[in-house]
DRENPA-3360 file (N, C-alpha, C; in nm, 2 decimals, always signed):
BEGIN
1 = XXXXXXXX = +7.48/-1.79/-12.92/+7.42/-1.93/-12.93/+7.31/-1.94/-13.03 ~ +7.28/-2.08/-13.07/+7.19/-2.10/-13.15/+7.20/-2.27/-13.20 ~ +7.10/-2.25/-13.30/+7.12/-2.39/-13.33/+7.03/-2.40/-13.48 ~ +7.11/-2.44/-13.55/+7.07/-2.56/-13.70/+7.01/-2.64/-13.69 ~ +6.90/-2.64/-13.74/+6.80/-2.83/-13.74/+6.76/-2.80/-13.87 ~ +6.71/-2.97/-13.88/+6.68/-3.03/-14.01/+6.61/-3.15/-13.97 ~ +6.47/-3.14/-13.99/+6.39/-3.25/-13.91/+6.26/-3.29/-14.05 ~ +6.37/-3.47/-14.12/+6.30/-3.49/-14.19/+6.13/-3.59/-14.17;
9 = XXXXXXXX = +6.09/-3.58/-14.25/+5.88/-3.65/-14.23/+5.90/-3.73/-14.36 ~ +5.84/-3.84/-14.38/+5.82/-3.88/-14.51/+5.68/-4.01/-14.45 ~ +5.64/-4.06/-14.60/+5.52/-4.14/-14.54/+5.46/-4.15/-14.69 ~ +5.36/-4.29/-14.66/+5.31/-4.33/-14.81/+5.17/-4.33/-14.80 ~ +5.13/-4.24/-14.84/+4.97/-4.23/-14.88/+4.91/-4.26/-15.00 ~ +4.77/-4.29/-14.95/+4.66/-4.29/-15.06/+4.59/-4.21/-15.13 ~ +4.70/-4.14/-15.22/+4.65/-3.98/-15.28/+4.75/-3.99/-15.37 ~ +4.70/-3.96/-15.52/+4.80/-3.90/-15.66/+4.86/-3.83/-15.60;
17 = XXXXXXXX = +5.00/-3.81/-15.70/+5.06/-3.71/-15.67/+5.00/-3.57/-15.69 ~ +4.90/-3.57/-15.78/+4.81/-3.50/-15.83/+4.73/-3.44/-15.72 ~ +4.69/-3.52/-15.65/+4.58/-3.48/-15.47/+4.71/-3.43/-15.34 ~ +4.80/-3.51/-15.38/+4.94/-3.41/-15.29/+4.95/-3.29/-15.29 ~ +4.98/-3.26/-15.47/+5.06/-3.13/-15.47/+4.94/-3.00/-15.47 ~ +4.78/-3.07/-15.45/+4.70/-2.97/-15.43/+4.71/-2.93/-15.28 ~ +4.77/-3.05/-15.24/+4.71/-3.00/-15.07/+4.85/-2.93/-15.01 ~ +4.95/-2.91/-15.07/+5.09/-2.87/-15.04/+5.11/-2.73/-15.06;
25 = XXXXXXXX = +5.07/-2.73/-15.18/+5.11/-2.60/-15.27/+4.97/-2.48/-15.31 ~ +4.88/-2.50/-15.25/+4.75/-2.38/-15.28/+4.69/-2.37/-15.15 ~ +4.66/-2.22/-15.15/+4.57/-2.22/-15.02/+4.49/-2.33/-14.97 ~ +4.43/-2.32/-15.06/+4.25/-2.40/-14.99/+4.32/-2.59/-14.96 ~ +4.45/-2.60/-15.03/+4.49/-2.75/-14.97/+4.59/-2.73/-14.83 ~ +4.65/-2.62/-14.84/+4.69/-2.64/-14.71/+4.59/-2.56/-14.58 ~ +4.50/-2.50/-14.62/+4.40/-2.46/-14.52/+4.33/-2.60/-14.41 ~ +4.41/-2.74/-14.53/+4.33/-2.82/-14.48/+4.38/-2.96/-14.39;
33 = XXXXXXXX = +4.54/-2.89/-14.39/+4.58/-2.98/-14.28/+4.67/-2.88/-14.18 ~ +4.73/-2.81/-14.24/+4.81/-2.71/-14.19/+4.78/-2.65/-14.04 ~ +4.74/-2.52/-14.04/+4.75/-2.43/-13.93/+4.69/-2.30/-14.01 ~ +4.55/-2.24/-13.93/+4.51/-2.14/-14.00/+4.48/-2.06/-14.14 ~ +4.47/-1.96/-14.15/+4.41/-1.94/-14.33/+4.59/-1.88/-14.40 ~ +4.55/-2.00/-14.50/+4.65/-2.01/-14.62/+4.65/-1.93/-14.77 ~ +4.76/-1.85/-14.82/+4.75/-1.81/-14.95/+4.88/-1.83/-15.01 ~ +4.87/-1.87/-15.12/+4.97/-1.89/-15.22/+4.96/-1.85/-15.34;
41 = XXXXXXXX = +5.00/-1.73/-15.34/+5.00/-1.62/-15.42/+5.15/-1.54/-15.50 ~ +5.18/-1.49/-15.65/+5.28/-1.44/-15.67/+5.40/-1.49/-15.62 ~ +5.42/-1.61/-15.56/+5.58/-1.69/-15.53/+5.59/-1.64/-15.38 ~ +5.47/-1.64/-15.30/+5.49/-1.60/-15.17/+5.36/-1.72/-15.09 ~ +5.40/-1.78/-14.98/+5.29/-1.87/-14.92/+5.27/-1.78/-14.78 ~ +5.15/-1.73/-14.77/+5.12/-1.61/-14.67/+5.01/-1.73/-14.57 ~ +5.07/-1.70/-14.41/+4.94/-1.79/-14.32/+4.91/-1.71/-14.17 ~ +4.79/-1.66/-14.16/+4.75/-1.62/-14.06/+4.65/-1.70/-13.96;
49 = XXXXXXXX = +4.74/-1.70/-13.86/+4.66/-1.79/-13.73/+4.67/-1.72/-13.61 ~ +4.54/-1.76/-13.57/+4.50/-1.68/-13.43/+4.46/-1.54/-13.42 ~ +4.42/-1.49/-13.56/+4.45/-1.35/-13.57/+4.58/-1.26/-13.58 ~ +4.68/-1.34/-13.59/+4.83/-1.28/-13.69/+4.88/-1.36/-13.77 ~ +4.89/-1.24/-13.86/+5.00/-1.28/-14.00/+5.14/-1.39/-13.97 ~ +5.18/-1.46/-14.00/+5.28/-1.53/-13.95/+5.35/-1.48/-14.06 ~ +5.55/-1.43/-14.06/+5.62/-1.43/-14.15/+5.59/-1.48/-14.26 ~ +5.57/-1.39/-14.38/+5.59/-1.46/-14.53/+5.69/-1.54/-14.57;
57 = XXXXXXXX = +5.62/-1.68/-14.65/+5.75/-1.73/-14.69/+5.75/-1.74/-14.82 ~ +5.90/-1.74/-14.89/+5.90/-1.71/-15.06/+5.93/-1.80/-15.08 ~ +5.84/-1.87/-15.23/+5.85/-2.04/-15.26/+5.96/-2.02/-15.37 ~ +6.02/-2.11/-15.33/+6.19/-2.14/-15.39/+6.22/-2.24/-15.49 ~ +6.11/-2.35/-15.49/+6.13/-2.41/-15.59/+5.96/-2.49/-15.62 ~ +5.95/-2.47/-15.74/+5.78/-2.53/-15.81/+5.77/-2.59/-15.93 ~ +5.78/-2.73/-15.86/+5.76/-2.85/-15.98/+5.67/-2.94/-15.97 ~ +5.52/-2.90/-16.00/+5.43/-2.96/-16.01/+5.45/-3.14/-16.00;
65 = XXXXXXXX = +5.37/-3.15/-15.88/+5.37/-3.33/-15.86/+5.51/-3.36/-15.85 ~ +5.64/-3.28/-15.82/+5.75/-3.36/-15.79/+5.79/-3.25/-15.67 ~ +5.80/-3.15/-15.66/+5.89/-3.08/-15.55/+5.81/-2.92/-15.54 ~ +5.80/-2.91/-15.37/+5.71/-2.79/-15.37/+5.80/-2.72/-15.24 ~ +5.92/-2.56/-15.24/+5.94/-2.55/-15.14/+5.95/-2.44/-15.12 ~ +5.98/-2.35/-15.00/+5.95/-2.23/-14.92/+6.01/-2.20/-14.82 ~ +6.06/-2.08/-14.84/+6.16/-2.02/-14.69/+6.05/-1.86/-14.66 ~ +6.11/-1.87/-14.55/+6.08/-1.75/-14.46/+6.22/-1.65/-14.49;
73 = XXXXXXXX = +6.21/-1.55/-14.50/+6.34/-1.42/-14.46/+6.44/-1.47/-14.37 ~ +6.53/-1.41/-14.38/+6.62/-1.43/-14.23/+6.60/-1.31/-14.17 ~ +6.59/-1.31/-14.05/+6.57/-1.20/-13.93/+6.74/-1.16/-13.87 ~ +6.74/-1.05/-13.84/+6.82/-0.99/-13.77/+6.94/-1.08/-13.67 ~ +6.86/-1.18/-13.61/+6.89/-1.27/-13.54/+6.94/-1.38/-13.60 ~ +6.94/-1.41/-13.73/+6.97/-1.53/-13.81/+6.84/-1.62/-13.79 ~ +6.72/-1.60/-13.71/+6.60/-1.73/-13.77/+6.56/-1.71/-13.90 ~ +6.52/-1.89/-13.93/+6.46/-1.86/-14.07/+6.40/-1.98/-14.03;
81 = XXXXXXXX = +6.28/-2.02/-14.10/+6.21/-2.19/-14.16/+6.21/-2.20/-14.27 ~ +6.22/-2.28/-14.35/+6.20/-2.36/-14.45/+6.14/-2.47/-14.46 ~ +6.07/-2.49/-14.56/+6.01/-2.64/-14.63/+6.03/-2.68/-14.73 ~ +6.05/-2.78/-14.73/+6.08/-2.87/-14.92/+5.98/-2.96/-14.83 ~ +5.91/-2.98/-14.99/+5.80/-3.12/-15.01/+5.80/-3.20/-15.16 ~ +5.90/-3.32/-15.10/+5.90/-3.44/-15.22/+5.79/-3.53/-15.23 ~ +5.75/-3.55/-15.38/+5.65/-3.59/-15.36/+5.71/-3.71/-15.53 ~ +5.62/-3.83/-15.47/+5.68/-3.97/-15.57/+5.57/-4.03/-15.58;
89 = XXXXXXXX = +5.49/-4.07/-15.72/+5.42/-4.18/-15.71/+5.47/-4.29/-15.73 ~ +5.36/-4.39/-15.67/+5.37/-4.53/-15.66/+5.25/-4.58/-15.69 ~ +5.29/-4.72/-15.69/+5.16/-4.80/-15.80/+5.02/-4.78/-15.70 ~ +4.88/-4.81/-15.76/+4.82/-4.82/-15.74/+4.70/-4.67/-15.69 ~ +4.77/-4.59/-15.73/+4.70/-4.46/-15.70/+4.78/-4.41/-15.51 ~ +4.87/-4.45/-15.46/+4.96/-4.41/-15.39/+5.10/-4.32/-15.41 ~ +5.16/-4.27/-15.31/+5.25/-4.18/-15.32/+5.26/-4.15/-15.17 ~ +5.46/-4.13/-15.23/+5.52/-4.11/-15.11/+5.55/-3.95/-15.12;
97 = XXXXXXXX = +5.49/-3.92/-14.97/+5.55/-3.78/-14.96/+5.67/-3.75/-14.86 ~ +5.75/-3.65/-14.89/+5.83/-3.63/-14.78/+5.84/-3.48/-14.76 ~ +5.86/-3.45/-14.63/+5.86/-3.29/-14.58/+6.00/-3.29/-14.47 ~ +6.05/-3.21/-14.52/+6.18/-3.14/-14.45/+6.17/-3.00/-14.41 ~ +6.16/-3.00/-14.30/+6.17/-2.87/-14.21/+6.32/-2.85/-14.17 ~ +6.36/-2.71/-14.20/+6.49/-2.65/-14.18/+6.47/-2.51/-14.12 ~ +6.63/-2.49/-14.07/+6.63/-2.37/-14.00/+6.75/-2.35/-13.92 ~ +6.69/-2.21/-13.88/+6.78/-2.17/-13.74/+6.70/-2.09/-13.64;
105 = XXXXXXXX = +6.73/-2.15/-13.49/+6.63/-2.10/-13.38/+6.77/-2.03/-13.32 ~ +6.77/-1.85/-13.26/+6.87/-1.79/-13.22/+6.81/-1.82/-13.06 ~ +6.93/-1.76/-13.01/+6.91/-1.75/-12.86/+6.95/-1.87/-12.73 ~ +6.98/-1.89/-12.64/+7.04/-1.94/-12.52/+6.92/-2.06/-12.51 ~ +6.79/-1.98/-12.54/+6.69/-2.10/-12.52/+6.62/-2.16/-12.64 ~ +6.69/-2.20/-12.73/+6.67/-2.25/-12.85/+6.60/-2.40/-12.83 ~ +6.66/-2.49/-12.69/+6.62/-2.60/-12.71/+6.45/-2.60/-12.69 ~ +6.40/-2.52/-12.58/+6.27/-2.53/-12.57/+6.20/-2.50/-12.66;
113 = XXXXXXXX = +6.22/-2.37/-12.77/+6.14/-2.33/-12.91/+6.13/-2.45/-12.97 ~ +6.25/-2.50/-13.00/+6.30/-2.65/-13.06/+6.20/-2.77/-13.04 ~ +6.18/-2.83/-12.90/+6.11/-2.88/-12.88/+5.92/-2.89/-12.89 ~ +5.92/-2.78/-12.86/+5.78/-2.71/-12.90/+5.75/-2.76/-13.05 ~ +5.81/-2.71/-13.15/+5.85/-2.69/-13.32/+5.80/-2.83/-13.30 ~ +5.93/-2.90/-13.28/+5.90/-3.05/-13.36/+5.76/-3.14/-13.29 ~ +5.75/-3.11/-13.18/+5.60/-3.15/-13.17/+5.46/-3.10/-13.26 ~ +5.50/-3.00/-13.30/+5.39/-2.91/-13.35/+5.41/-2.99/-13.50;
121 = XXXXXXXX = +5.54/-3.02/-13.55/+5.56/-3.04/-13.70/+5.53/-3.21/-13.71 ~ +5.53/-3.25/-13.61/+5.50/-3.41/-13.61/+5.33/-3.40/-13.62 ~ +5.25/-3.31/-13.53/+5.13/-3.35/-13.53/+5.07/-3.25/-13.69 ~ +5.15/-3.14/-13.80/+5.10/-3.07/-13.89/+5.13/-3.24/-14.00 ~ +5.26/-3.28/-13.99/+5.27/-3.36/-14.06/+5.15/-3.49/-14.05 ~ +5.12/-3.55/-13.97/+5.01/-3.66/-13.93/+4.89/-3.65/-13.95 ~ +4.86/-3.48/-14.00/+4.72/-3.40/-14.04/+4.75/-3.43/-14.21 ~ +4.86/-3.40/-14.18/+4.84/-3.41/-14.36/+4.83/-3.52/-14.44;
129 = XXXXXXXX = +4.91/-3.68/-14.38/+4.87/-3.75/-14.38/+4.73/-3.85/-14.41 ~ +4.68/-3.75/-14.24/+4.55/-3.86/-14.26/+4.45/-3.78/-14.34 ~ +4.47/-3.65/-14.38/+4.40/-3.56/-14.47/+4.40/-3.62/-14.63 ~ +4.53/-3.69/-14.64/+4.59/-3.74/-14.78/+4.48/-3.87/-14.81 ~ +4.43/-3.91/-14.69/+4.45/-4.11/-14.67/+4.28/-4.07/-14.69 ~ +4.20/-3.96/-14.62/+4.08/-3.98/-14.60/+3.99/-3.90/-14.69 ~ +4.07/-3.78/-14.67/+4.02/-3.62/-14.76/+4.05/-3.56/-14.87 ~ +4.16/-3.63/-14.95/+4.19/-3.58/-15.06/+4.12/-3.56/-15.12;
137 = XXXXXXXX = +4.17/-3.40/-15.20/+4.12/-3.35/-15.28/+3.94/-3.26/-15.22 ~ +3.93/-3.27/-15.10/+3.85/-3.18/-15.07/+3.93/-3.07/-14.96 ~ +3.81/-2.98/-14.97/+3.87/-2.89/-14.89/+3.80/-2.83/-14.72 ~ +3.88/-2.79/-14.62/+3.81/-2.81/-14.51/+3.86/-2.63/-14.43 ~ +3.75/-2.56/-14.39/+3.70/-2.48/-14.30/+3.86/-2.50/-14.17 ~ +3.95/-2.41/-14.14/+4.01/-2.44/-14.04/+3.94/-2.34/-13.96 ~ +3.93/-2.38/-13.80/+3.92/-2.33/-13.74/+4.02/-2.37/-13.58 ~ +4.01/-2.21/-13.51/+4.11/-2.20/-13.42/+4.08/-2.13/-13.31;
145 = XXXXXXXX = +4.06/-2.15/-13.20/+4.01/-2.11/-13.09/+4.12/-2.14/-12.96 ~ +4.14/-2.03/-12.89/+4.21/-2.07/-12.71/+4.14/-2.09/-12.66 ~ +4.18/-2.16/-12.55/+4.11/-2.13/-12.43/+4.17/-2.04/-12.31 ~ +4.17/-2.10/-12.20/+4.23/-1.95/-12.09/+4.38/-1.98/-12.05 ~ +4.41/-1.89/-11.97/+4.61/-1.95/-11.93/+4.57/-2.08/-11.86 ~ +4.67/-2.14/-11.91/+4.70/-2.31/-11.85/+4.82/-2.22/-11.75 ~ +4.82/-2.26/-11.64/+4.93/-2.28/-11.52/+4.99/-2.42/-11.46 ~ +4.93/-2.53/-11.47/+4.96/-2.63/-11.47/+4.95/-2.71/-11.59;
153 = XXXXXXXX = +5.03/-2.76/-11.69/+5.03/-2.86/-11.79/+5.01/-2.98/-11.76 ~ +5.08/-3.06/-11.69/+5.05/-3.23/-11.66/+4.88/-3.21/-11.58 ~ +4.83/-3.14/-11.54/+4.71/-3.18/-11.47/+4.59/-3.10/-11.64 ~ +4.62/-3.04/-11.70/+4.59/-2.99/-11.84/+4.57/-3.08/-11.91 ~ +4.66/-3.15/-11.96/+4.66/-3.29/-12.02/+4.60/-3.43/-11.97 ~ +4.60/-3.43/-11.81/+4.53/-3.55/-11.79/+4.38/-3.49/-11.81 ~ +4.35/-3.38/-11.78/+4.17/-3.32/-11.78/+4.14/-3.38/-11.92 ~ +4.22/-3.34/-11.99/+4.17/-3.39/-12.17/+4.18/-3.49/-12.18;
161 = XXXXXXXX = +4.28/-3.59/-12.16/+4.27/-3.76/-12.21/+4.17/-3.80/-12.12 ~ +4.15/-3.76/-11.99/+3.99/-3.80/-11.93/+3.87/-3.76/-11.98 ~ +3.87/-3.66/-12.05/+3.76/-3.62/-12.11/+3.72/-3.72/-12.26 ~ +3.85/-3.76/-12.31/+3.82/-3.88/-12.41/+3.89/-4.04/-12.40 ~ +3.86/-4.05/-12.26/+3.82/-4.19/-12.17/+3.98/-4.21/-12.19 ~ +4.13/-4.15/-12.20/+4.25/-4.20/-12.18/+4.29/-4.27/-12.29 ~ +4.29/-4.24/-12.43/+4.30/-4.36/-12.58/+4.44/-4.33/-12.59 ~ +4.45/-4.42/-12.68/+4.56/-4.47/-12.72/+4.61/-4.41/-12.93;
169 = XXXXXXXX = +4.67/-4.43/-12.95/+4.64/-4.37/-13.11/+4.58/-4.52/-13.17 ~ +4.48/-4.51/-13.29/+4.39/-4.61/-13.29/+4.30/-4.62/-13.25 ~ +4.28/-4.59/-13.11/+4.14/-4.60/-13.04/+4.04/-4.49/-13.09 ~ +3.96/-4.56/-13.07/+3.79/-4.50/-13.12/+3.72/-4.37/-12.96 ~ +3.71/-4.31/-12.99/+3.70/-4.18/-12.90/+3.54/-4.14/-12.95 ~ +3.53/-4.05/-12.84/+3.35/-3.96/-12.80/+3.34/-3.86/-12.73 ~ +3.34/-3.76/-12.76/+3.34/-3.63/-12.64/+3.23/-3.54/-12.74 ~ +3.22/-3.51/-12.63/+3.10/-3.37/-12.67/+3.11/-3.23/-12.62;
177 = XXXXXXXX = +3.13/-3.16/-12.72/+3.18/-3.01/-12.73/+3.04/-2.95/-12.71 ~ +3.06/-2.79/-12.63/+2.94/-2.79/-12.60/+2.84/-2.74/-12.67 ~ +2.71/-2.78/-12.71/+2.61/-2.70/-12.80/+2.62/-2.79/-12.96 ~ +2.71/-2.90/-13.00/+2.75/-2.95/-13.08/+2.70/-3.10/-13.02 ~ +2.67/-3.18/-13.18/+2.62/-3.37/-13.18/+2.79/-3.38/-13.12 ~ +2.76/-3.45/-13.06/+2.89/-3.59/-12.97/+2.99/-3.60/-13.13 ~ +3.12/-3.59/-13.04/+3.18/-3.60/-13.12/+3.23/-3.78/-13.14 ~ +3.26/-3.84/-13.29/+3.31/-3.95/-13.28/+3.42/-3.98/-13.37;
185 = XXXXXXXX = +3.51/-4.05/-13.33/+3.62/-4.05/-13.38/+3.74/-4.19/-13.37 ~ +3.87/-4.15/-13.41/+3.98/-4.25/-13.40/+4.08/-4.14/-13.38 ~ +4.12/-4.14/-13.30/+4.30/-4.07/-13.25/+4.36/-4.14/-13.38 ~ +4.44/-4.04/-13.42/+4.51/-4.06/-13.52/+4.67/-3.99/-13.48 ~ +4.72/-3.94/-13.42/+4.81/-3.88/-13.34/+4.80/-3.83/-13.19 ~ +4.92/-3.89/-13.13/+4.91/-3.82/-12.99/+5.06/-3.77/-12.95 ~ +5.08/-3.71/-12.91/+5.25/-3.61/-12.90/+5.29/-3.58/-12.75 ~ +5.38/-3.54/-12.73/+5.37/-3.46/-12.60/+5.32/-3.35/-12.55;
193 = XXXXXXXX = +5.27/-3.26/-12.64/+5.19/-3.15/-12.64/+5.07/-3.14/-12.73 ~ +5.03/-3.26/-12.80/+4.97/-3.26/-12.91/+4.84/-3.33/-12.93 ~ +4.73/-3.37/-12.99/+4.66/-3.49/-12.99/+4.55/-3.44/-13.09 ~ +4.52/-3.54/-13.18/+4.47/-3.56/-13.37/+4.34/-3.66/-13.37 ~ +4.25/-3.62/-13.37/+4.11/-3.70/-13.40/+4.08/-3.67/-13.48 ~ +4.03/-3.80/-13.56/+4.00/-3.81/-13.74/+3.84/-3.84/-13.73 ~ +3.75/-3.75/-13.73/+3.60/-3.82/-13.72/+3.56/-3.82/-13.86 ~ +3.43/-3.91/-13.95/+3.43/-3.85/-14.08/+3.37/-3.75/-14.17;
201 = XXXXXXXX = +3.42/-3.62/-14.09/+3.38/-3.49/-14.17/+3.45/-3.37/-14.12 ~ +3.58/-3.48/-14.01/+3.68/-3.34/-13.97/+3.83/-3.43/-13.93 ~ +3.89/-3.33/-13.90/+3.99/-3.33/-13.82/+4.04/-3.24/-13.71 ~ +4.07/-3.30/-13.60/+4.02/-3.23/-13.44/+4.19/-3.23/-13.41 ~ +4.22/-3.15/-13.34/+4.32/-3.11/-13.32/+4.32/-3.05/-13.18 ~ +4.41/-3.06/-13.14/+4.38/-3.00/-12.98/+4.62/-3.06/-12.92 ~ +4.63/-2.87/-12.91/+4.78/-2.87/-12.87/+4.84/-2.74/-12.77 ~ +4.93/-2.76/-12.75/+4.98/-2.69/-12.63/+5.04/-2.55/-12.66;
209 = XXXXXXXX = +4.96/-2.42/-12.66/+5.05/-2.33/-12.75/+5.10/-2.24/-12.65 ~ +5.23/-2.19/-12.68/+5.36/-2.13/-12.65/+5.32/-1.98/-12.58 ~ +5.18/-2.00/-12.61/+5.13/-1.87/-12.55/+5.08/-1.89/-12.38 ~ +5.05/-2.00/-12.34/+5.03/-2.06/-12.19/+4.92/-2.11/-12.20 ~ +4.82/-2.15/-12.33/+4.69/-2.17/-12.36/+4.65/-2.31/-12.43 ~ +4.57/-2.36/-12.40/+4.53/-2.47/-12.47/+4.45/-2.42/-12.60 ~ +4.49/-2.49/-12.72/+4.44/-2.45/-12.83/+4.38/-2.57/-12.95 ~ +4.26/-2.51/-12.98/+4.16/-2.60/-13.00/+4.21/-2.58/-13.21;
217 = XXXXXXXX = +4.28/-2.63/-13.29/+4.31/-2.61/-13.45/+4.24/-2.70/-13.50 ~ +4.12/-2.71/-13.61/+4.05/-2.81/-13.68/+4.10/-2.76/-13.79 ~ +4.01/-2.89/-13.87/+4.00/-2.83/-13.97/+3.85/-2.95/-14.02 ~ +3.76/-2.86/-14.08/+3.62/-2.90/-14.08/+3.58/-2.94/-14.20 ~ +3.52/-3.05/-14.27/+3.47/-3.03/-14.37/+3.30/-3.05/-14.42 ~ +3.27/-3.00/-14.54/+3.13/-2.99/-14.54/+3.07/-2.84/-14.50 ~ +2.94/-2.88/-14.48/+2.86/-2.71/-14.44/+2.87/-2.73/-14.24 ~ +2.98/-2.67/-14.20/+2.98/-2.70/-14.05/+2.91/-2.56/-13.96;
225 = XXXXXXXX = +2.86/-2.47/-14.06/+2.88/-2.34/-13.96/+2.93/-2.30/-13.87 ~ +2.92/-2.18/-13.74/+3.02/-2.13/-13.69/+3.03/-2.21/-13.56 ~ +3.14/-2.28/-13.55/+3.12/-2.39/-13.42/+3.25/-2.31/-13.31 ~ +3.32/-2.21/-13.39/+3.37/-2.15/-13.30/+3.33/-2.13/-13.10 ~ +3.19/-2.05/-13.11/+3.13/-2.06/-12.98/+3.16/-2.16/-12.90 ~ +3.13/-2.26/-13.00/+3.04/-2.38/-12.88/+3.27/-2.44/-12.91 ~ +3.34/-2.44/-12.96/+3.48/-2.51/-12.93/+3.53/-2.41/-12.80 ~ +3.53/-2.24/-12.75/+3.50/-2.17/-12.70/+3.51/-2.19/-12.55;
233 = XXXXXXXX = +3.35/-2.23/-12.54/+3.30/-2.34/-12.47/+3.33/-2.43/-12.36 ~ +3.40/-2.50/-12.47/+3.43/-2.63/-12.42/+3.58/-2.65/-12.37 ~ +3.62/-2.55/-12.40/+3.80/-2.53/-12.41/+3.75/-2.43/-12.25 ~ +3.67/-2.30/-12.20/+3.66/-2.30/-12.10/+3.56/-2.37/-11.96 ~ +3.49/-2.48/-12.06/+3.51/-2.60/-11.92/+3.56/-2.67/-11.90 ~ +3.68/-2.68/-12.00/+3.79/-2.81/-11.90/+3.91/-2.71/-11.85 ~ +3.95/-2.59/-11.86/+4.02/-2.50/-11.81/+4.00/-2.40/-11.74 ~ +3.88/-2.34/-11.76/+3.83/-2.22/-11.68/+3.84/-2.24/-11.53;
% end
């Protein structure tokens, strides 16, 4: 058993194609919507998060400001990921981008990996977005922190949307992490395992990881120092 997917993203931002293909295709742009530390190096896009290397993927095709893409190996098993990213300007200093994730997830329980994935790739895609719309062309500090085993999810998830008064995507949000100024914000994504605060000097991230753990993924910009601790913190007082 197994299964084939192909789960396309597209969307029209306020960024050259020129501010796209930086944030697609080089480390320091995808450090900054993505997931953990980015390199794109020799025709290989290398990303380590959480403290592991994630599979290398070999970039497959590179056409500056029109098409940026990348596969992973195939495993023993038949898994692989893939990415293509089309990228189109349009008038007025706009552009449409589009991201296509492909693959194959092996195994009997493919639908759950599955489902996991496309939550995770709806809320990487919606970073990059609002990255495109607010942050272009700068570059942002990720950072990545757990918190402890989650054993209950639905009571996991209500602690957090109570912690930022129950919003809505759009709504204007406030929580305070601890040892850190109050955080302020706009939800800019919310998922089933997922949820995206845009405040103006970051992007907050907070998702459900496969490991049994709530996980705190930013990405910061400006001089933020090490706010690891204090996200740390805060991730073990709403779960500890």
């Amino acid at each position: 058993m197994g299964h084939e997917f192909e789960l396309p993203q597209e969307a029209l931002v306020e960024a050259s194609p020129e501010e796209v293909w930086a944030a697609i295709s080089t480390g320091p742009g995808i450090d900054s919507w993505f997931m953990g530390r980015n390199e794109v190096a020799q025709g290989v896009v290398s990303t380590a998060f959480g403290g592991m290397d994630l599979p290398a993927s070999t970039v497959t095709a590179a056409e500056p400001q029109r098409r940026f893409a990348h596969t992973s190996g195939t495993a023993e098993d038949g898994r692989f990921v893939a990415y293509e990213f089309l990228i189109e300007g349009r008038d007025q200093a706009s552009t449409t981008v589009r991201m296509v994730t492909s693959g194959f997830l092996p195994g009997d329980d493919w639908e759950t990996e599955f489902e996991a994935m496309t939550g995770g790739l709806a809320l990487f895609f919606a970073t990059l977005v609002a990255y495109l719309d607010h942050f272009a062309g700068r570059t942002a500090t990720p950072l990545t922190e757990f918190g402890p085993p989650v054993t209950d999810w639905p009571r996991a998830w209500e602690t957090l949307y109570a912690e930022l008064g129950h919003p809505s995507v759009g709504d204007k949000v406030r929580f305070a992490p601890d040892g850190l100024a109050p955080v302020e914000g706009v939800v800019y994504h919310i998922g089933a395992q997922t949820l995206g605060v845009r405040s103006g000097d970051a992007l907050y991230r907070i998702l459900q990881g496969m490991g049994g753990m709530m996980i705190a993924s930013h990405h910061l910009f400006g001089d933020t120092g090490d706010q690891g601790p204090a996200w740390q913190a805060w991730l073990q007082r709403l779960y500890g």
